[in-house]
C-alpha positions, 0 to 999 in steps of 0.5 A: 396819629398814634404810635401804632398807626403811623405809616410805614416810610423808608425808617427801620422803626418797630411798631408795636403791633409789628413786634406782636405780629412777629411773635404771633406767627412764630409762636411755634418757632423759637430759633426765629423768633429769637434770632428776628424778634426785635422789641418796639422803639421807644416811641411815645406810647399809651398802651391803654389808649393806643392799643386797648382803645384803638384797636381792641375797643374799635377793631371790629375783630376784637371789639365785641370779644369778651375782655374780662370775665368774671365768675364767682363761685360763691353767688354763682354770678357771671361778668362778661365785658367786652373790649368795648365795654372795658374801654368806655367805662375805663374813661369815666373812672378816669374822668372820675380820677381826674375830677378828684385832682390826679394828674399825671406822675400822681401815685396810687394804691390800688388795694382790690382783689380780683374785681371789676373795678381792678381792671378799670382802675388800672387801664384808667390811671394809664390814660391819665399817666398816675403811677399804680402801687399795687398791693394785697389786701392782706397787708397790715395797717403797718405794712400800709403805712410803708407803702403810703409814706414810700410810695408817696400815694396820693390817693387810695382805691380800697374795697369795703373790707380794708377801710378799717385799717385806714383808721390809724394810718392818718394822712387826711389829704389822701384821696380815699375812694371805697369800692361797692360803699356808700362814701361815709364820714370818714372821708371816703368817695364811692367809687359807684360814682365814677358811673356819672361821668362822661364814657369819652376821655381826653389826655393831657399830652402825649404818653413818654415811653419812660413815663412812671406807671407801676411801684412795686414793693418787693422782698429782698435783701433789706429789712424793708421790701423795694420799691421796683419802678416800671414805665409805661413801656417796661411792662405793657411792651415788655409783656409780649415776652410773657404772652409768646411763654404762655402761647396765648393767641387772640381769642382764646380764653386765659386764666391765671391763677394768681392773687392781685396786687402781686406781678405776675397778676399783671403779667397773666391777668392783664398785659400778656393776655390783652396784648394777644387780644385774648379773654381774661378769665378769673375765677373767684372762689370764698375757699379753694376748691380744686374740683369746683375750678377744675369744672369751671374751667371745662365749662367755661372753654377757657383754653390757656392756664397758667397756675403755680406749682401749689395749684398744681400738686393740688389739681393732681389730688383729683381725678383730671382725666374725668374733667373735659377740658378745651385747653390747649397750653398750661403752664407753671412758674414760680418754682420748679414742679416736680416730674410726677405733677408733670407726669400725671397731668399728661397722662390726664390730659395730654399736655405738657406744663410749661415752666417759666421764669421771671421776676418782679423787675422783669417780665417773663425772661426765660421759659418752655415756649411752644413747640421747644422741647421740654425738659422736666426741672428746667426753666427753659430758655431765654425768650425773644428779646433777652440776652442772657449770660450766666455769670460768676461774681467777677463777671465771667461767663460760667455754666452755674451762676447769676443769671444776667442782663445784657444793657445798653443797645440790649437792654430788654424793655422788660425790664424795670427802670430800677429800684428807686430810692427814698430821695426818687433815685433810681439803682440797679438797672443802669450800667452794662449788665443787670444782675438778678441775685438768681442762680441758675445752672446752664446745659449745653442747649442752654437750657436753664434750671434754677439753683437758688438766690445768692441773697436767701430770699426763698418762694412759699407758695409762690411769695417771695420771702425775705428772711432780713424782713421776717428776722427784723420784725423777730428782733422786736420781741422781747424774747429774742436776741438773735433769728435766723429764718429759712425756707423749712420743706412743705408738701403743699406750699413747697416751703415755709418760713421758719425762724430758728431762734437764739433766746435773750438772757432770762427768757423760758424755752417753752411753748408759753415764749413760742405763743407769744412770739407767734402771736407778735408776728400774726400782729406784724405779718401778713398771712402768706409770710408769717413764720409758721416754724419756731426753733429755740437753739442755744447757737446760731452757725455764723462765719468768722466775719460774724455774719449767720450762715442761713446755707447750713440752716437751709441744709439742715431742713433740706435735709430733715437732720434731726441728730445735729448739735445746733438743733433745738426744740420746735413749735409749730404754729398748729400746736397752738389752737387759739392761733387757728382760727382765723389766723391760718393765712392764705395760701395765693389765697387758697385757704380762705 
């Protein structure tokens, strides 16, 4: 019997669909769905197997509807796969999985973009219980490495564009499965192959709401991202916060804007959206082109939207109100949109962007749900399901601090199981309270508007950003003695890395020094966190104690102060043409 089909007896016990249907019917009111909403008990759950398979694949409501669909701007090709479809091809990539030799507590790395073959893999290493590493594939073969050595992968699905960047990396047990290739000589499997085996999938046991399911690797205040551990209940449960934000109701017709390999693509491209039995909706395009998606989307009948802040101050540069569209919700996250973004899609097409706030280690926690009021610059406020304290770096409630999860009895299952640790030890989630490093201000209606990270990461274009990495990979050129890197203000991407940068002894301020050093960070970096800006100072502000004082650096490009002592000469990335081409990265993949 499965964990949502049990019979109701005399139990207090939540089922999952239970928790669903509730914030279905009060997707309109937020007081009761706060104040009622309880989250699924922590019962033996396999969300691809007991909800995708039993009631979306086999519901004669649902089985029918389109779950993906795909449109690719450039060959102008469609897919459309129903719930069903999904289901039974999922099956034969497990057994094609299974048949390789993963088991269950197996990690893989799951390096597509957004094709047929992501969705499969993901639903299908759920059903086998193997852990997913999600990555971009604009990572580096040295950025790869890492994810292999931590994340222990035991295998790698990969499309054909990525192969090449195996070749140093080593590991000859690793399981290589190639997507649209013929397998070759250097050990990779064809993923077409998975087409062979049976549609049927049996599992090996039950599914443990604890089980491992995603690691993610994630910026922060180390030089090396972290490894964010989530189960098989964190995020597929947890996501019925993200779908209640976002509106979604069965059958609509979902697309979010977002690149794979990143959380919020699972939040709004897969969990949120079927958890509501709505249709994923994606549109691939060579170079972003906002009139071309614009047009789809109302040709299409897609009805919600989710897009980052980047997307949006892109849309509004065309005429919206000429485009006919069918949506019902949009929404924004990532960072705060700015009241003329908001101002200008209303007056086009009478609706209102809805902010929202989450992180890699959550799902979505605070947000303009539908039907509250909604106010320009916030966040919104907590959703069902998580308690919430603004606290001060001793604990105490306060207007403006940290924003904190309340545990124990309150523990929201959104949230991850914790950062997990060379030796598999899991940090940061245990305790009373969990402390997200975001600071935010809190009005008398509680209502949450974001103030910054107390650890400096910043968002460009919606990639959260470490400066300790970024400042890591600085120090290993020659030229360099000292970096300290800062968000630097840009009108599409809201900001860009720049590194203000104290030469070593004998190195030349000049363009020639500047070139080299971007030319080391284009070797080390991916596209969507490079350091586009380069100051050369002769001092770095620092506090008695020694440590930098990126605060005063921020304020400095916050507020364009060019007449301060501690500036320097600047190099931009653009004043290098041989950079240019091909070297310009993604902006969530909009610039290719």
């Amino acid at each position: 019997m499965s964990a949502i089909s049990r019979e109701h007896d005399a139990s207090p016990m939540t089922t999952f669909q239970e928790a669903r249907t509730f914030l279905l019917k009060h997707r309109m009111d937020y007081e009761k769905a706060v104040a009622d909403f309880r989250w699924p008990d922590p019962v033996p759950f396999n969300w691809a197997l007991d909800w995708f398979d039993a009631e979306l694949a086999r519901n004669p409501e649902s089985k029918d509807r389109a779950a993906l669909w795909i449109v690719d701007a450039a060959s102008k090709k469609e897919a459309k796969l129903s719930f069903d479809t999904l289901s039974r091809r999922s099956n034969r990539v497990a057994n094609f999985l299974r048949a390789q030799g993963l088991k269950r507590g197996d990690h893989l790395l799951l390096l597509l973009g957004n094709v047929l073959p992501l969705w499969e893999t993901m639903l299908a290493a759920m059903k086998l219980g193997v852990v997913v590493i999600p990555a971009t594939t604009l990572l580096t073969p040295a950025e790869l490495r890492d994810r292999l050595d931590r994340g222990r992968a035991k295998a790698v699905v990969a499309s054909q564009d990525q192969v090449a960047k195996f070749e140093s990396l080593g590991g000859e047990q690793l399981i290589r499965i190639v997507v649209n290739a013929s397998a070759n000589e250097n050990g990779w499997l064809s993923y077409e192959q998975a087409a062979d085996f049976p549609e049927v999938f049996t599992p090996d046991g039950p599914t443990k709401p604890d089980d491992p399911l995603l690691l993610y690797f994630t910026s922060g205040t180390t030089a090396k991202p972290k490894l964010v551990r989530h189960s098989q209940r964190s995020y597929p449960v947890g996501g019925l916060s993200t779908m209640y934000w976002l509106g979604l109701q069965p059958g609509d017709v979902h697309l979010n804007i977002s690149s794979a390999g990143w959380a919020k693509h699972a939040w709004s491209c897969f969990f949120a959206p079927w958890n509501a039995g709505a249709t994923v909706f994606v549109i691939n395009q060579p170079r972003f082109d906002a009139k071309g998606l614009l047009a789809t989307v109302g040709r299409c009948g897609v009805t919600t939207m989710c897009a980052p802040p980047t997307v949006w101050r892109l849309f509004i540069q065309e005429k919206l109100a000429s485009f006919k569209v069918s949506l019902r919700e949009v929404c924004g996250a990532g960072e705060p949109l700015n009241p003329e973004v908001i101002d200008q899609v209303r007056a086009a097409w009478g609706l209102i962007i809805r902010d929202g706030y989450g992180q890699t280690e959550t799902t979505a926690l605070a947000g303009n749900s539908p039907g509250q009021k909604v106010k320009v610059g916030s966040m919104g406020r907590p959703l069902p399901g998580y308690r919430v304290q603004i606290t001060d770096i001793d604990g105490h409630v306060t207007k403006e601090g940290e924003v904190t999860l309340l545990l124990g009895a309150e523990r929201p299952a959104g949230l991850m199981q914790g950062y997990q640790g060379e030796d598999g030890r899991l940090s940061g989630a245990n305790g009373e309270r969990y402390r997200s490093g975001d600071v935010v201000f809190a009005d008398a209606d509680g209502y949450l508007t974001f103030v910054g990270r107390s650890d400096d990461v910043f968002k460009s274009s919606d990639y959260r950003i470490s400066p300790f990495e970024l400042e890591s990979i600085l120090l290993e050129h020659e030229s360099v003695a000292e970096a300290a890197v800062v968000p630097s203000p840009d009108p599409i991407r809201l900001a860009v890395p720049k590194a203000y940068v104290l030469l070593a002894a004998g190195a030349e301020c000049s363009g020639k020094t500047a070139l080299s050093i971007f030319r080391h960070l284009h070797a080390r970096l991916a596209p969507f966190k490079r350091i586009r800006r380069i100051e050369f100072v002769t001092e770095l502000p620092k506090t008695i104690s020694g440590k930098i004082r990126r605060v005063q650096l921020r304020r400095l490009e916050h507020d364009n102060v060019r007449d301060d002592p501690l500036r320097g000469a600047e190099f931009r990335e653009e004043d290098f043409p041989d950079l240019q081409e091909g070297a310009v990265g993604r902006v969530m993949e909009l610039d290719e």
